[in-house]
PLY file of the C-alpha trace (Angstrom):
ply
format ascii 1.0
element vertex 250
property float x
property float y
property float z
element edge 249
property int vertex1
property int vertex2
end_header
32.77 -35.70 -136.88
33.35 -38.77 -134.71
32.02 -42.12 -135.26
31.57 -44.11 -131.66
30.86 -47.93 -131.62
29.51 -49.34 -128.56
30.25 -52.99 -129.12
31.26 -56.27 -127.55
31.34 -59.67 -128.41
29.43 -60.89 -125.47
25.75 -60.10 -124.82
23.60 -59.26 -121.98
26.51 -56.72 -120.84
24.42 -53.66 -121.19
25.44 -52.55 -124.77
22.28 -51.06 -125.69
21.74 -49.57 -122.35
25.28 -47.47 -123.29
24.50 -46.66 -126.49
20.83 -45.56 -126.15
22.44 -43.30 -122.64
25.38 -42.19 -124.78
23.38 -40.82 -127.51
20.94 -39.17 -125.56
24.09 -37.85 -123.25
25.87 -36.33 -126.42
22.48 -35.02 -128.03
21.51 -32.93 -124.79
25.02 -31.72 -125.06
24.65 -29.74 -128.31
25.89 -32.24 -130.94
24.04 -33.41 -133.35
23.70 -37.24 -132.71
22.76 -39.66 -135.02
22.17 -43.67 -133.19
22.46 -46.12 -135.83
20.98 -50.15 -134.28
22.78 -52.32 -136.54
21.89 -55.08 -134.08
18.69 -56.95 -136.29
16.98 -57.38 -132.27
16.29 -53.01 -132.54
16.33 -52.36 -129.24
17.77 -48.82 -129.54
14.97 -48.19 -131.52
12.42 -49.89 -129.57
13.92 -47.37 -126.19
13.12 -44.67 -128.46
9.95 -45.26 -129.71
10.77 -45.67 -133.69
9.26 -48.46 -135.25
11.73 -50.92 -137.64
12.61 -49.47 -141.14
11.26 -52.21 -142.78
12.12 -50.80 -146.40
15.96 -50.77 -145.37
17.10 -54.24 -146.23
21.07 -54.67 -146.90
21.16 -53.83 -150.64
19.70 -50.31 -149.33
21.76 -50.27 -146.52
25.37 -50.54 -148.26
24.09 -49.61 -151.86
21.42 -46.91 -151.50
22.76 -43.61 -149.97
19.19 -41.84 -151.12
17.28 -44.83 -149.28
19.69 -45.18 -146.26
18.84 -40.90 -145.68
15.38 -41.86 -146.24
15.67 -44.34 -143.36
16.79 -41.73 -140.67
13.79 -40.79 -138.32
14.06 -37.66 -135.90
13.46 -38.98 -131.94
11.74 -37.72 -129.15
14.63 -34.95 -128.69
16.38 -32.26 -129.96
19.68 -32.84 -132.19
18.99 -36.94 -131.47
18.01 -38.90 -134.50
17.48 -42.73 -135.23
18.27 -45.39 -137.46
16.45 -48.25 -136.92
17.27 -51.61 -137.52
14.41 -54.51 -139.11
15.20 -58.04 -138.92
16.96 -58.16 -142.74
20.00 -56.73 -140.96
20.54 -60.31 -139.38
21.85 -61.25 -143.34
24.35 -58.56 -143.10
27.23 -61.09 -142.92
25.82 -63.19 -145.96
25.20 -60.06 -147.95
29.21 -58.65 -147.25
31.06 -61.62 -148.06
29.47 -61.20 -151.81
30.40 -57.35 -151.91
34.11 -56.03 -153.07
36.11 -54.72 -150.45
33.55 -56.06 -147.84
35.26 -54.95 -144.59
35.17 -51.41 -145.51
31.37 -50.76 -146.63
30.24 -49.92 -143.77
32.14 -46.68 -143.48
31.22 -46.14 -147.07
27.82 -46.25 -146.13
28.07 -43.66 -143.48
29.71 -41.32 -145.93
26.26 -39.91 -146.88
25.14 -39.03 -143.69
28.47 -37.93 -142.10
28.05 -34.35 -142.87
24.91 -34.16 -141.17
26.24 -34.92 -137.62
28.63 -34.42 -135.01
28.70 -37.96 -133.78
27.25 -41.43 -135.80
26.98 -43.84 -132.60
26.59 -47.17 -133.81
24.87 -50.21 -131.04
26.20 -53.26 -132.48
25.18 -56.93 -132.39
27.41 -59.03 -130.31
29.50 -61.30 -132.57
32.92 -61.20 -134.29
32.03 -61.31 -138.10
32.69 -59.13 -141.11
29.85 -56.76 -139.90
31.75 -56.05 -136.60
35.18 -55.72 -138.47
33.21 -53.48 -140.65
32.63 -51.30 -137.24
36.24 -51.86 -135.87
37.43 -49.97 -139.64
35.00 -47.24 -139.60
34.62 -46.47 -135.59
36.97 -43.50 -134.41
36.44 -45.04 -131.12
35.10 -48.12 -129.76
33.31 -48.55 -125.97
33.53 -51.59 -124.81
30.91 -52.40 -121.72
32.19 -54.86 -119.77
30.49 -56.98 -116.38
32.91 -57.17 -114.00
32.93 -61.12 -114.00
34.89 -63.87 -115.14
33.64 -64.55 -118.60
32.69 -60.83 -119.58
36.63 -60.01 -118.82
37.02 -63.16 -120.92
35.79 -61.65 -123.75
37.12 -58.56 -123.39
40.65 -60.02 -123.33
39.62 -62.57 -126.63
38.89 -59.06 -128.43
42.05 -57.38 -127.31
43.94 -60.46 -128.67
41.69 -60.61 -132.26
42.62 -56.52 -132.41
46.64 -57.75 -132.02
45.98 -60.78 -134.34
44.69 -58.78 -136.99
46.50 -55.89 -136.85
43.78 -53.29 -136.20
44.53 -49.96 -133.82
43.62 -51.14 -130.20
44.02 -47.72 -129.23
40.13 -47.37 -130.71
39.28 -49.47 -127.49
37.90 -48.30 -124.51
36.70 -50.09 -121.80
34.09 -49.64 -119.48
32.47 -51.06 -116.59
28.87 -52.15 -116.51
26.36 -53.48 -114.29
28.89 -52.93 -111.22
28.29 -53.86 -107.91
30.18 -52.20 -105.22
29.18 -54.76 -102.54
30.49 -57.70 -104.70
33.81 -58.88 -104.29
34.91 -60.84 -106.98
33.15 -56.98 -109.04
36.16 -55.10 -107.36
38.72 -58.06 -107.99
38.02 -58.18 -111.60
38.04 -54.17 -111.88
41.45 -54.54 -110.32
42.86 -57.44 -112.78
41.52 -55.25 -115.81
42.73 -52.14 -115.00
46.22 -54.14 -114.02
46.32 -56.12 -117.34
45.01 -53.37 -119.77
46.33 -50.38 -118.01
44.86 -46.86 -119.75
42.33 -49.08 -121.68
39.38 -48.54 -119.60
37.59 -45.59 -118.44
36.88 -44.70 -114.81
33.46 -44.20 -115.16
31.46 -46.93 -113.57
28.06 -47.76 -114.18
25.86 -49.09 -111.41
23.82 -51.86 -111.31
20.82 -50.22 -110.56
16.24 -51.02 -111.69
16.43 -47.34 -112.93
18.33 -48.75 -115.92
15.96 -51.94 -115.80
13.31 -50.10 -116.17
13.90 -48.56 -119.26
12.20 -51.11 -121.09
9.06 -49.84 -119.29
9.18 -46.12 -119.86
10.79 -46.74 -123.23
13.51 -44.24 -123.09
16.85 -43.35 -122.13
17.32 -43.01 -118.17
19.12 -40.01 -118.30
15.63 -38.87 -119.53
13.42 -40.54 -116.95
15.76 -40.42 -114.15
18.37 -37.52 -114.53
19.13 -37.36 -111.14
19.95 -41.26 -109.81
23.04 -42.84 -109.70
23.04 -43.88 -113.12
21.57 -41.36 -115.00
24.98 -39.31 -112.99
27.37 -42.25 -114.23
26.40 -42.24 -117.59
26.48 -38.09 -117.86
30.20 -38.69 -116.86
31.05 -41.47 -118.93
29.68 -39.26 -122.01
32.12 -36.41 -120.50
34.71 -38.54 -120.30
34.77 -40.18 -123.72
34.34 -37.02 -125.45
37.34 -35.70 -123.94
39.72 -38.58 -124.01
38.83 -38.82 -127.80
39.28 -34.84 -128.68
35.26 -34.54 -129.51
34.43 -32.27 -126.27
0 1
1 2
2 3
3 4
4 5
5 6
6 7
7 8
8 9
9 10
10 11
11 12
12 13
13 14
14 15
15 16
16 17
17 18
18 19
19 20
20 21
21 22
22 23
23 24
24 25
25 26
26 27
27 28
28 29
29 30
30 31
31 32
32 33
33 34
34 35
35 36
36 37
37 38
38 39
39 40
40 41
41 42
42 43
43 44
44 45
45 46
46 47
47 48
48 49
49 50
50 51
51 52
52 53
53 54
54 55
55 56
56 57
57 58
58 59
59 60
60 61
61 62
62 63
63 64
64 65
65 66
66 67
67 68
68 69
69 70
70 71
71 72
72 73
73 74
74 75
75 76
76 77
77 78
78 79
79 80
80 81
81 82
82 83
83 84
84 85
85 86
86 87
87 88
88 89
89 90
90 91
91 92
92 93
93 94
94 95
95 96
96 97
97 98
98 99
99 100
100 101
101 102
102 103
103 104
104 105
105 106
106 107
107 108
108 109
109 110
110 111
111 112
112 113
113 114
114 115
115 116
116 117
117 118
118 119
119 120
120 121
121 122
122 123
123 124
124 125
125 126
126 127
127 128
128 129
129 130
130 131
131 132
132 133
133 134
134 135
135 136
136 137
137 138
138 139
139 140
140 141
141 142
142 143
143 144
144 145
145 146
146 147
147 148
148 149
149 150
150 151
151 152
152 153
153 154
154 155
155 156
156 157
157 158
158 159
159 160
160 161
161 162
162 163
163 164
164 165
165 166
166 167
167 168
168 169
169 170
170 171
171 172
172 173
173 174
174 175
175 176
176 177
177 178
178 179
179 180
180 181
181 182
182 183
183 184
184 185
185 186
186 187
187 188
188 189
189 190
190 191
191 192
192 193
193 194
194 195
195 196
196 197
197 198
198 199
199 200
200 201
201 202
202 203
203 204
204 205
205 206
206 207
207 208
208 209
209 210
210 211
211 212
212 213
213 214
214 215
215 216
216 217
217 218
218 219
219 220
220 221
221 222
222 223
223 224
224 225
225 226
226 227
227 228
228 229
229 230
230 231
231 232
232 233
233 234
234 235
235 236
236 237
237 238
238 239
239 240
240 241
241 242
242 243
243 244
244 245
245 246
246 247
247 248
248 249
């Protein structure tokens, strides 16, 4: 069983757009797939039609392995199942600073389910806080979108340098490119700085920049659903491939 984070600490860099394609990507594949929204916002939810857990506040999450089960709703499709987020999760950070060992509970958590599933994805908020170094301790690997602009590779290279500062396995990242634009310049000259400075941390997959993934907020799920054959629904199909293989889960 493989746990898969899709995080970064910048938003707006289509996170939930990954994770929600991901899990749908690995589900239609034949593994069971559970998508866990720790991001308090629920979008991953919201893309697949499940309404908030509103029962699941922290002391359940972390605390409650019968309640945390409980939470777990079944999707749309086969060997794809959700759990949603509710706004309490935004006092994860408050409510892990008071617990023992709190960088470590959220793999403990997980234990429950982890026999259940092939692959626990988890669409994380975008912040560094005990939460995310929660996710950096329990993820087997970590997928990093990333705009090919300025600030987004910004980020990216402030979260290589908190892996190295903290001594956690930066071989858990990889990088990906989101949102691209092929006609764009400075796009390809930041792909090429990336790939230069990080070399074997990203994968090739691109994903477009395309209103198929826009409008995924309209048809309310995953665009490898709605649109199987456009250009993204194709990029994100290989992405999946190519995660899965470069981290032994194919």
């Amino acid at each position: 069983m493989k746990i898969i984070a899709c995080y970064s600490n910048k938003g707006g860099v289509g996170k939930t757009a990954t994770s929600v394609n991901l899990a749908h990507a690995i589900a239609t594949s034949g593994k069971r797939t559970l998508l866990c929204d720790l991001d308090p916002q629920g979008a991953s939810g919201f893309y697949f039609r499940v309404k908030p857990s509103r029962k699941l506040d922290q002391a359940g999450f972390f605390k409650d392995d019968e309640k945390l089960a409980r939470s777990i709703r079944a999707s749309d499709f086969g060997d794809l199942d959700i759990l949603p987020s509710n706004q309490s999760f935004r006092e994860f950070d408050v409510f892990l600073s008071q617990m023992k060992d709190p960088r470590s509970r959220l793999k403990k958590a997980l234990a429950h389910v982890r026999p259940d599933y092939d692959v626990i994805l988890l669409d994380c908020p975008p912040s560094l806080s005990i939460l995310s170094e929660n996710v950096f301790r329990a993820a087997d690997a970590i997928v990093v979108p990333v705009i090919p602009t300025t600030l987004s590779q910004r980020s990216f290279e402030q979260l290589v340098a908190f892996f190295a500062e903290h001594e956690l396995e930066s071989g858990k990242l990889h990088g990906m490119f989101s949102m691209v634009q092929g006609t764009k310049r400075l796009h390809e000259e930041t792909i090429a700085a990336l790939q230069g400075s990080f070399s074997g941390m990203f994968l090739s997959t691109r994903i477009p920049f395309t209103s198929d993934i826009e409008r995924m907020g309209v048809h309310r799920a995953p665009v490898t659903e709605t649109a199987p054959n456009s250009a993204a629904s194709r990029a994100y199909q290989a992405l999946c491939r190519e995660l899965m293989t470069r981290i032994g889960a194919d």
